[in-house]
C-alpha positions in Angstrom: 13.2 38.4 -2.1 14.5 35.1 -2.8 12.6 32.7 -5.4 12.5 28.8 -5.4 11.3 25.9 -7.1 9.7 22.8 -6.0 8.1 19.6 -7.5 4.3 19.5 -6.4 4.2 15.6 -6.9 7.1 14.9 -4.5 6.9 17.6 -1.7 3.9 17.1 0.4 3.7 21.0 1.5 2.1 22.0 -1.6 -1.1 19.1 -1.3 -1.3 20.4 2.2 -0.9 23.9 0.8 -4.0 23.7 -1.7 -6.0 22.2 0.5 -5.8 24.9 3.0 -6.2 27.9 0.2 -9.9 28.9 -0.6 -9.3 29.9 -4.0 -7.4 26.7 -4.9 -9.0 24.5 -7.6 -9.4 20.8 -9.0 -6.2 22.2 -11.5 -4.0 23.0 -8.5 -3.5 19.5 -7.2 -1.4 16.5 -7.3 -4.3 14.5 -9.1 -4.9 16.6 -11.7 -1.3 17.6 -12.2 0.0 13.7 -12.4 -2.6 12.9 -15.0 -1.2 16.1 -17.2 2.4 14.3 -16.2 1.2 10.6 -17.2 -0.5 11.5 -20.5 1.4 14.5 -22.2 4.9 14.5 -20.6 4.6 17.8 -19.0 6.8 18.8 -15.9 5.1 20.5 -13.4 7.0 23.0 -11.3 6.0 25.3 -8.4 7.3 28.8 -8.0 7.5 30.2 -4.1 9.4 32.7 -2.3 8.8 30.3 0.7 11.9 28.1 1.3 12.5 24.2 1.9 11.4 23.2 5.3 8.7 26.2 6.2 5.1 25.8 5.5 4.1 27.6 2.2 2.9 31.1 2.2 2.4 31.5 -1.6 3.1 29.3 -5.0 2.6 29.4 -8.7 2.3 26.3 -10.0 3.0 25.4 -14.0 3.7 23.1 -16.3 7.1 23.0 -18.9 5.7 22.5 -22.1 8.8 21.3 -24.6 7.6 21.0 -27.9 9.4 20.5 -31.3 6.8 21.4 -33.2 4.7 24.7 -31.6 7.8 25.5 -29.1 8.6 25.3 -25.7 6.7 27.4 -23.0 5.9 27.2 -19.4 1.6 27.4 -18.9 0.0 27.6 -15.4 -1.8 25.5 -16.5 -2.5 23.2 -19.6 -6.2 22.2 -20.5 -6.7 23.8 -17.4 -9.6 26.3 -17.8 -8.6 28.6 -14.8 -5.4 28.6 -12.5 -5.6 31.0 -9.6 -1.5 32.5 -9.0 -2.1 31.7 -5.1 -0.1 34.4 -3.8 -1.5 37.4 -1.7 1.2 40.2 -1.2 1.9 42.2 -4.6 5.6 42.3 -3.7 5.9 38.1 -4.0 4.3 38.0 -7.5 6.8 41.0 -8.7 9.8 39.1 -7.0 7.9 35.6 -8.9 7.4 37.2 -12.4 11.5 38.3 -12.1 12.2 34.8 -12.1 9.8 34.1 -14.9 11.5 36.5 -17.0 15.1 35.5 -16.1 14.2 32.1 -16.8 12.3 32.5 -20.3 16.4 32.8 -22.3 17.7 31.1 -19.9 15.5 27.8 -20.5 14.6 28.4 -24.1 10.8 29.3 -23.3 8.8 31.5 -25.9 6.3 33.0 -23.0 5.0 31.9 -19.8 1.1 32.0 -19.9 -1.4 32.9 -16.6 -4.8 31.5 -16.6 -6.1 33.3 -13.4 -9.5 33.0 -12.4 -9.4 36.4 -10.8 -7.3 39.2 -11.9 -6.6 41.5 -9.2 -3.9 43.1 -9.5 -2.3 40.7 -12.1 -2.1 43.2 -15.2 -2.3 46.7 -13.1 1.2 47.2 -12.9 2.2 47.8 -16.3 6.2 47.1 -15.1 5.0 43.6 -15.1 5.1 43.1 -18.6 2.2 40.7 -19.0 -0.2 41.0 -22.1 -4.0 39.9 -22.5 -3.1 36.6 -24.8 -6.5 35.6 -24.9 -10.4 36.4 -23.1 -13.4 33.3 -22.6 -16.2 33.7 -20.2 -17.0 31.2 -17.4 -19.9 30.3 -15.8 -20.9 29.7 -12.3 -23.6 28.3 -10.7 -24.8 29.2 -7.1 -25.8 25.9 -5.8 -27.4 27.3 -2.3 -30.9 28.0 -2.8 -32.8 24.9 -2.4 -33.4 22.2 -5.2 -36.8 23.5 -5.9 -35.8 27.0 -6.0 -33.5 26.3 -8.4 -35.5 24.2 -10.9 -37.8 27.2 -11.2 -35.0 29.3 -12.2 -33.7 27.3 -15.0 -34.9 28.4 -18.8 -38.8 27.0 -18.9 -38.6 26.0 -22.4 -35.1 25.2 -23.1 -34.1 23.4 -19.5 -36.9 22.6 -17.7 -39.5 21.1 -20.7 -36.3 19.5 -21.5 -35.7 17.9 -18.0 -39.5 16.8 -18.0 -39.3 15.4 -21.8 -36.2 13.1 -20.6 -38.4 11.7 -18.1 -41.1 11.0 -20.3 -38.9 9.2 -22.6 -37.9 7.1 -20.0 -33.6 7.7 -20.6 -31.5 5.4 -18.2 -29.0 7.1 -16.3 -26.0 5.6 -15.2 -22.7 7.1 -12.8 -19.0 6.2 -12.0 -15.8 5.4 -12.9 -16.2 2.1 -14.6 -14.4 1.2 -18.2 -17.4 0.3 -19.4 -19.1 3.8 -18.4 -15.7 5.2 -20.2 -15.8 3.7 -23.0 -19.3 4.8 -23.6 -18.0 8.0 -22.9 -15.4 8.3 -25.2 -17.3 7.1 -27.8 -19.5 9.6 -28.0 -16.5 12.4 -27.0 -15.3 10.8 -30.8 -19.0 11.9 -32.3 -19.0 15.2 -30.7 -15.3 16.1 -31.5 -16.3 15.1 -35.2 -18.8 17.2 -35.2 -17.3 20.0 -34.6 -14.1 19.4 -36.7 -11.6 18.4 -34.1 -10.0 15.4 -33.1 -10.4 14.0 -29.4 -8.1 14.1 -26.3 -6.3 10.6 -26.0 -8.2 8.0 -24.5 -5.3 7.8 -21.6 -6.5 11.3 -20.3 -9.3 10.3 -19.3 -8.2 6.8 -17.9 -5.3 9.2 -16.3 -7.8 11.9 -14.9 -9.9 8.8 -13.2 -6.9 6.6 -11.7 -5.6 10.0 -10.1 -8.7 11.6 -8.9 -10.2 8.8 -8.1 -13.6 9.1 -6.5 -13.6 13.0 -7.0 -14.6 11.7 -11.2 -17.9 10.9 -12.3 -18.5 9.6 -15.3 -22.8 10.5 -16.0 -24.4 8.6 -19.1 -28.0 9.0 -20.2 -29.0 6.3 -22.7 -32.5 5.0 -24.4 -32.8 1.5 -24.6 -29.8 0.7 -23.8 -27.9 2.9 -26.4 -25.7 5.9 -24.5 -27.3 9.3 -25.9 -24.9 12.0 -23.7 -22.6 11.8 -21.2 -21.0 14.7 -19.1 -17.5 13.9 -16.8 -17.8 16.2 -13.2 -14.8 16.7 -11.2 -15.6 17.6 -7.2 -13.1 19.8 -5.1 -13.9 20.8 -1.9 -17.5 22.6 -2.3 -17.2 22.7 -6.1 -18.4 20.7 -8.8 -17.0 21.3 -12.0 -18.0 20.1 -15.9 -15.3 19.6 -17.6 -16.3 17.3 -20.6 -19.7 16.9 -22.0 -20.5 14.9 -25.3 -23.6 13.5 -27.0 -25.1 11.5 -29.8 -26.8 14.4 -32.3 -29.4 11.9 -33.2 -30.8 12.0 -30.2 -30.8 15.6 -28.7 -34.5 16.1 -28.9 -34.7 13.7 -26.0 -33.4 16.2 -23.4 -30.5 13.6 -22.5 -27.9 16.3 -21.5 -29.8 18.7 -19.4 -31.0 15.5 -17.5 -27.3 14.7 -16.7 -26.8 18.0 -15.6 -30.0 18.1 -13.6 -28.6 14.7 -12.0 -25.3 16.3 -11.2 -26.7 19.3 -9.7 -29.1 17.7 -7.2 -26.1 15.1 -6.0 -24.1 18.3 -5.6 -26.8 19.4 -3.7 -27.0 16.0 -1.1 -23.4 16.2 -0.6 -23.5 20.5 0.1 -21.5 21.3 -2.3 -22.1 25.3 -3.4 -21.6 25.8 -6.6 -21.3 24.3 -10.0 -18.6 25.3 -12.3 -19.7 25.1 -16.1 -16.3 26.3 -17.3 -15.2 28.3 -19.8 -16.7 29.4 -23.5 -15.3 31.4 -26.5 -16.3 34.5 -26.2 -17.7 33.9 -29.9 -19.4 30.6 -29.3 -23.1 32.0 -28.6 -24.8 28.6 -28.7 -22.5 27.3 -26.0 -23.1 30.8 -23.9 -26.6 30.7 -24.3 -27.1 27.0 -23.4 -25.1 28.0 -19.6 -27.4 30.5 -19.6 -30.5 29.1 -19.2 -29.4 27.1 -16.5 -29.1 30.8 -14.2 -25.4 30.8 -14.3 -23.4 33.5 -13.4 -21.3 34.7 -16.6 -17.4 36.0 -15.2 -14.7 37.6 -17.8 -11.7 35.0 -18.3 -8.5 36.5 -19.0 -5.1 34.7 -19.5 -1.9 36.9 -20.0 1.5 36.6 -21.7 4.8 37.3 -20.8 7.0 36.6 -24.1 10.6 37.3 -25.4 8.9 38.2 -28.8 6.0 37.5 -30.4 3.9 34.8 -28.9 0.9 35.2 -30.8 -1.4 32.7 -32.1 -1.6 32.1 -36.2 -3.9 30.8 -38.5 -7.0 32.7 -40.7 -10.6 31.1 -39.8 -10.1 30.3 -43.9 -7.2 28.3 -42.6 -9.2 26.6 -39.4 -12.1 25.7 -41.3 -10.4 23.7 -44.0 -8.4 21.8 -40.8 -12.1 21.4 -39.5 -13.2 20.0 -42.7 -10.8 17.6 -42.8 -10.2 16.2 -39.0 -14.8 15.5 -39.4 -13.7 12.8 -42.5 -11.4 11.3 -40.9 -11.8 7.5 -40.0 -12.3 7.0 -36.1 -8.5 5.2 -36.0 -7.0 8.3 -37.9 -9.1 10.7 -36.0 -8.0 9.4 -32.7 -4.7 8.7 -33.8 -4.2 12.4 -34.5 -5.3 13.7 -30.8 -3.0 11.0 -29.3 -0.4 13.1 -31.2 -1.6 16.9 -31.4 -2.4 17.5 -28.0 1.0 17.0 -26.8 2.2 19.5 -28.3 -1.0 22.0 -28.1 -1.0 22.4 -23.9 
C-alpha cells in the first residue's frame, strides 16, 4: 500500500476532508494548523494512502518539530490536547506507521508522537512499535439535557453557590475577539502562568489563533468594576465547544468569576445546539484541576499519547529539578517572563 504526503494549508481536499469526518476536531484544521505555522515555525504535513487527485479516504496529520535545543521530532499534534489518526481500516495505519518509521533516520527525527483521542486499535498490535509516552484525563460535557437540567447537576456548593454569588456581586461580562478583550486576557494568562511557576505562550498565539479561526474564538472576561477578574478563550467546531485557556486574578476568586464564564459559555453553546463541551485535558496528578471539571458533571476519559522512537525518547528532569525552574520563572519580571515563553515554546511543541 502506497503512502503520500500532502500540505493541509495548500490542498483543499484535506479542509473538505475534516469537515466531512465525525471525529475530526478544532486541531485537525487549516485554522488551527496555520496559527501553529505563524507562531512556532512548525511544518505541518499530512500522511494518506489516498493519492493526488482522489478524494481522501484517511490522513494523519502532524507537525515537524526541528529544534536545536530539545531535538527534532514529528507530533500529531503540538499544544494540541487530542489528535484523532483519522483512518478506519487497520491495514492503512500499519502501511502509515511503515512510513513513520522509514522516515524517523531518514529525516533525523528522535520519535513521532500520537495524541489520539480514542485508542482503538492504536497500541493492540504490538508489531507496531508504539509506547505509552504519556496518560492525562479529559473531560467532556454532555450539553443535551436542557439548561435547567443541567444547572441542577453542577456541584451545589462549589458551582452553583458560586454561579449565584457572581451574580450577587454584580461581575460584568464581556465576549469577542477584540484587542482590547485580548489584552485583558493575556494579562491575566501572565498572573496565572506566574502562579504556577511557568512562563506564558507568546502573545502572537493568541493574536494567531484569533486571525485564523476567526469567529469560531471567543474571548469571555468577567470583571468587577471595571477591573478583569477571569477570563476563559472557547474554540467552536462543528457541535463542540472546547476550553482551551482559562486564567484569573487570585485576588478575586471568592467572587465566582470563572464558573460564571463557564456558565456563560455553556448556555451560548446551548442557543446555538452545540452538544457538548470539551474541558480538555488534566495531569493525571493535578487533583485540584480534576476535581474543579468534576463538579461541573463532566464525563472523565483516559488520554493516552504513544511513541515511536529510534532510542530513547523519554522525558528528563526530577520534580527537585522542576520546582527550582518553577521557583524561578514566578520571580521573574513580566518583560523577562514573557520574553522567555516567546522563546521556550518553540522548541517545547
Amino acid at each position: 500500500m502506497n503512502v503520500y504526503q500532502l500540505d493541509p494549508l495548500e490542498d483543499s481536499r484535506w479542509t473538505e476532508f475534516v469537515e466531512r469526518r465525525p471525529d475530526s476536531s478544532i486541531f485537525h484544521t487549516s485554522g488551527w494548523l496555520n496559527a501553529i505555522r505563524s507562531t512556532y515555525g512548525y511544518e505541518p504535513v499530512v500522511y494518506t494512502t489516498t493519492p493526488s487527485g482522489r478524494d481522501l479516504e484517511d490522513g494523519i496529520v502532524f507537525c515537524k518539530v526541528r529544534s536545536w535545543l530539545t531535538g527534532s521530532r514529528i507530533v500529531s499534534l503540538p499544544f494540541s490536547d487530542h489528535c484523532q489518526p483519522l483512518v478506519n481500516r487497520p491495514e492503512s495505519f500499519t502501511a502509515l506507521m511503515g512510513q513513520f518509521k522509514e522516515s524517523l533516520p531518514q529525516q533525523g527525527w528522535r520519535y513521532c508522537e500520537f495524541r489520539p483521542l480514542s485508542v482503538g486499535g492504536l497500541s493492540a498490535n504490538p508489531d507496531l512499535g508504539l509506547v505509552k509516552s504519556e496518560s492525562y484525563c479529559l473531560h467532556v460535557l454532555d450539553l443535551r439535557p436542557d439548561v435547567d437540567t443541567l444547572f441542577r447537576t453542577f456541584h451545589k456548593s462549589c458551582v452553583q453557590r458560586k454561579i449565584h454569588r457572581a451574580e450577587r456581586e454584580q461581575l460584568t461580562y464581556d465576549e469577542g475577539r477584540s484587542e482590547e478583550l485580548l489584552q485583558q486576557f493575556y494579562r491575566l494568562l501572565l498572573m496565572t502562568r506566574r502562579r504556577h511557576g511557568l512562563p506564558p505562550q507568546p502573545l502572537r498565539w493568541f493574536q494567531n489563533l484569533t486571525e485564523n479561526l476567526g469567529d469560531r474564538v471567543v474571548i469571555r472576561v468577567a470583571s468587577r468594576e471595571g477591573q478583569p477578574v477571569a477570563s476563559i478563550l472557547t474554540i467552536l467546531h462543528k457541535k463542540s465547544l472546547v476550553y482551551k485557556y482559562g486564567c484569573s486574578d487570585s485576588r478575586f476568586h471568592n467572587l465566582g468569576g470563572m464558573l460564571m464564564l463557564h456558565w456563560k459559555a455553556i448556555q451560548s453553546a446551548k442557543q446555538t445546539g452545540v452538544l457538548e463541551y470539551d474541558l480538555g485535558r488534566s495531569e493525571l496528578d493535578n487533583e485540584g484541576l480534576i476535581s474543579f471539571k468534576d463538579n461541573w458533571g463532566a464525563k472523565s476519559l483516559p488520554l493516552d499519547y504513544f511513541r515511536y522512537s529510534n532510542g530513547n525518547s523519554s522525558r528528563t528532569g526530577s520534580p527537585g529539578r522542576k520546582r527550582a525552574v518553577e521557583a524561578v520563572f514566578s520571580r521573574m519580571p513580566d518583560s523577562v517572563l514573557t520574553a522567555a515563553g516567546a522563546f521556550l515554546y518553540r522548541h517545547i511543541g
